[in-house]
C-alpha positions in Angstrom: 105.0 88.9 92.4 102.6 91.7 91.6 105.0 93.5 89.3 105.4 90.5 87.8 101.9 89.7 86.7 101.0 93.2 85.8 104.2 93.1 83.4 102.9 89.7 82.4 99.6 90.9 81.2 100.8 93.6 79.3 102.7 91.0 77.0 100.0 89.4 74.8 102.2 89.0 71.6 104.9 86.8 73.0 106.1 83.9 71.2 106.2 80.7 72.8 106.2 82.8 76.2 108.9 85.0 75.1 108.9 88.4 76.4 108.2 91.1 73.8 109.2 94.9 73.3 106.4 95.6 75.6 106.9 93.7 78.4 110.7 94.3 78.3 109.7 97.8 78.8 107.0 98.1 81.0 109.5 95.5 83.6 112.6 98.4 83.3 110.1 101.4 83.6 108.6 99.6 86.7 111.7 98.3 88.4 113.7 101.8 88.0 110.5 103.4 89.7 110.3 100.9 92.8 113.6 100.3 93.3 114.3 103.1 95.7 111.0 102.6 97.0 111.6 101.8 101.0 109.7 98.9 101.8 108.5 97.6 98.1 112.5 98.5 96.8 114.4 97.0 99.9 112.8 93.7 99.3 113.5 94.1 95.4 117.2 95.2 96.0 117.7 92.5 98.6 117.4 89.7 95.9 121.0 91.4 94.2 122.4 92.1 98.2 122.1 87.8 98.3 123.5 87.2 95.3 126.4 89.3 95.8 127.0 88.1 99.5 126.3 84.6 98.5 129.8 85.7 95.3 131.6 86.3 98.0 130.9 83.2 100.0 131.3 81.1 96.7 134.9 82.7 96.4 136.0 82.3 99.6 134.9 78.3 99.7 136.1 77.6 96.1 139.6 79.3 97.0 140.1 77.5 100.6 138.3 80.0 103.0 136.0 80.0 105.4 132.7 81.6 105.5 131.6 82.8 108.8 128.1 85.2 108.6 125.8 86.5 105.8 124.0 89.6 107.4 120.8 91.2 104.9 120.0 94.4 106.4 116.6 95.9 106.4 117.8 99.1 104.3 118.7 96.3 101.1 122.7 96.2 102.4 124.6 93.3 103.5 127.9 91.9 104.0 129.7 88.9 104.2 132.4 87.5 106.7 135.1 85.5 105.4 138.8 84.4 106.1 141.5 83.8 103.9 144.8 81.9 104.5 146.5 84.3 101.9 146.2 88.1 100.5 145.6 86.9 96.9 142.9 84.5 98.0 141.3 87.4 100.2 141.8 89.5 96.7 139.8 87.5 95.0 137.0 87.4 97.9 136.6 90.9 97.7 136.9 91.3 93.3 133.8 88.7 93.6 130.8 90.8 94.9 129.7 93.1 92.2 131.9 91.4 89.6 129.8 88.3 89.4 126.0 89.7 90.7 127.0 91.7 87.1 127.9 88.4 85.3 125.0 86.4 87.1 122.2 89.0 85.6 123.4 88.8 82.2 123.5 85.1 82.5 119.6 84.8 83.5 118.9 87.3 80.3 121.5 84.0 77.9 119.7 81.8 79.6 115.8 83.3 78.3 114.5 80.8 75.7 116.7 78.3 76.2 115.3 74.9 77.9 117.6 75.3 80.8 116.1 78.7 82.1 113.5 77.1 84.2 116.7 75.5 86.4 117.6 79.1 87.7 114.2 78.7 90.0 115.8 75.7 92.0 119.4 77.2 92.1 117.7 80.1 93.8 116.1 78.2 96.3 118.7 75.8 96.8 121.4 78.8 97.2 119.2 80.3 99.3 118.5 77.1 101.6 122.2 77.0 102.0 122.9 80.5 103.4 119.9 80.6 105.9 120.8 77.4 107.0 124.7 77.9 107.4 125.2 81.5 107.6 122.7 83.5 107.7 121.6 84.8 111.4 120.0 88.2 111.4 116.3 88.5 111.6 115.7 90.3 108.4 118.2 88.0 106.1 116.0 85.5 107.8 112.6 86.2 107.2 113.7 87.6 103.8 115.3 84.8 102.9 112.9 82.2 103.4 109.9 84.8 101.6 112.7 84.3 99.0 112.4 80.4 99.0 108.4 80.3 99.1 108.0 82.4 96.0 110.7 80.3 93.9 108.9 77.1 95.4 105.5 78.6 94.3 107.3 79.3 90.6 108.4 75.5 90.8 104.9 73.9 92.2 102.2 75.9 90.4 101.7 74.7 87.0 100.7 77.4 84.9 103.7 79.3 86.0 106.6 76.7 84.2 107.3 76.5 81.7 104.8 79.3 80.2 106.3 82.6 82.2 109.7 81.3 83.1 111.2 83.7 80.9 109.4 86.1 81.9 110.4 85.9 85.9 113.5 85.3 84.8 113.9 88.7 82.7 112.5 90.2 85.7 115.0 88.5 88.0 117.6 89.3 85.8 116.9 93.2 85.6 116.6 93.8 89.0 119.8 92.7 90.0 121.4 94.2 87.1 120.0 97.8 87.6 120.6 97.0 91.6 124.4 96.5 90.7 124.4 99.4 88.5 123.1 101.6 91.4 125.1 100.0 94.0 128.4 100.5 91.7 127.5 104.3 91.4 127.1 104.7 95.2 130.3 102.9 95.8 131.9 105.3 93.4 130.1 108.2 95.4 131.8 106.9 98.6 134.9 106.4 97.2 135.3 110.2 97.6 133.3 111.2 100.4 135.1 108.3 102.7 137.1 106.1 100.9 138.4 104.0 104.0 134.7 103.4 104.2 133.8 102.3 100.6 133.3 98.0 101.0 135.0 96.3 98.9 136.4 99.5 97.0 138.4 99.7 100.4 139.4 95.7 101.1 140.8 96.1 97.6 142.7 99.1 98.0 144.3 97.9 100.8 145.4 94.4 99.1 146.4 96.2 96.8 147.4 99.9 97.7 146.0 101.5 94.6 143.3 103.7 95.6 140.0 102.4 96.2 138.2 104.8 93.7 140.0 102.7 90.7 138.3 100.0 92.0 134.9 101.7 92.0 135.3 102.8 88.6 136.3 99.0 87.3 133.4 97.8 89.2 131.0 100.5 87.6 133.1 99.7 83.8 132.3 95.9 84.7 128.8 97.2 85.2 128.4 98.9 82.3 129.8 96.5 79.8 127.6 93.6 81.3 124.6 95.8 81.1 126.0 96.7 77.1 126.0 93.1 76.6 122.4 91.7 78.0 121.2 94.6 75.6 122.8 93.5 72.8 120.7 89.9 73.8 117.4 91.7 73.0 118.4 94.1 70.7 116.0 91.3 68.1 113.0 92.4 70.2 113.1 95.6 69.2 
């Protein structure tokens, strides 16, 4: 929240609560420098580790499976166990993780101006309420998760913060997990060729599919990349 207000206050020319070239800036320049921070970053990163365990939980439900534990870890990594009556279906389980935390950030930076951004807050908490309810168990994912809840109910309850600053927190919301994904895509590359029968879902793939789990890596990173192309293109008018 405090990176939020101090990018916040640097943006006094916004229109109609629209973030400007300043903010914009200020958020990526502030996010890439505390992102790797250990406490202040882990707590940053986790919001993208949710949103990619939560892909794979979506996948698994929407194709048949069965979701049995959501774990966030205290150094910003998680995982997500499923099963999956076929290999296509378990495929799909694994594509999901970085493929849609990169297609969910660029939707929160479509959805900035329009009048259904503000809805985002209550998916959030409503996504989140499901996973610490059903599948979440660990002590961190815990208390993380339900810090994760407060603040979205906060954004919700306190009036001055909706609809003034929603696109604000949402651009911020949005650029941490993309930059998150980015980095998380590059390490997965990186592990791909240090220990690639250790790479995540580089590895679950590989084995579905037997092409090597560094192809993988790299369509994750491409997916990454291309997203990340797009949501710029989105506020290429700002600047």
């Amino acid at each position: 929240m405090a990176l939020i207000c101090f990018a916040i206050r640097l943006n006094n020319h916004g229109r109609f609560g629209m973030p400007d070239k300043i903010f914009i800036i200020v958020s990526l320049v502030v996010i890439i420098l505390t992102i790797r921070i250990k406490n202040i970053g882990t707590g940053l990163r986790s919001i993208n580790t949710l949103i990619h365990e939560l892909s794979h939980a979506f996948m698994a439900i929407v194709t048949g499976g069965q979701v049995t534990e959501i774990k966030l870890n205290e150094n910003a990594s998680g995982s997500c166990t499923t099963k999956s009556n076929s290999g296509f279906k378990g495929f799909l389980v694994s594509f999901a993780g970085y493929t849609f935390s990169a297609l969910f950030s660029y939707l929160l930076f479509f959805s900035i101006g329009k009048s259904w951004s503000y809805y985002f807050f209550y998916i959030f908490t409503a996504a989140s309420a499901l996973a610490i309810i059903f599948w979440i168990r660990n002590l961190y994912g815990i208390i993380w998760t339900l810090i994760f809840i407060s603040l979205n109910l906060a954004i919700i309850l306190i009036p001055f913060a909706m609809p003034k600053y929603t696109n604000h927190i949402i651009f911020v919301l949005g650029a941490i997990i993309a930059i998150d994904n980015f980095l998380a895509t590059t390490s997965l590359l990186t592990r791909t060729f240090k220990e690639p029968k250790k790479a995540g879902d580089a590895t679950n793939l590989a084995k579905a599919t037997r092409i090597p789990a560094i192809f993988w890596a790299l369509l994750f990173l491409a997916v990454s990349v291309f997203v990340g192309y797009k949501s710029y293109l989105i506020f290429l008018p700002y600047f």
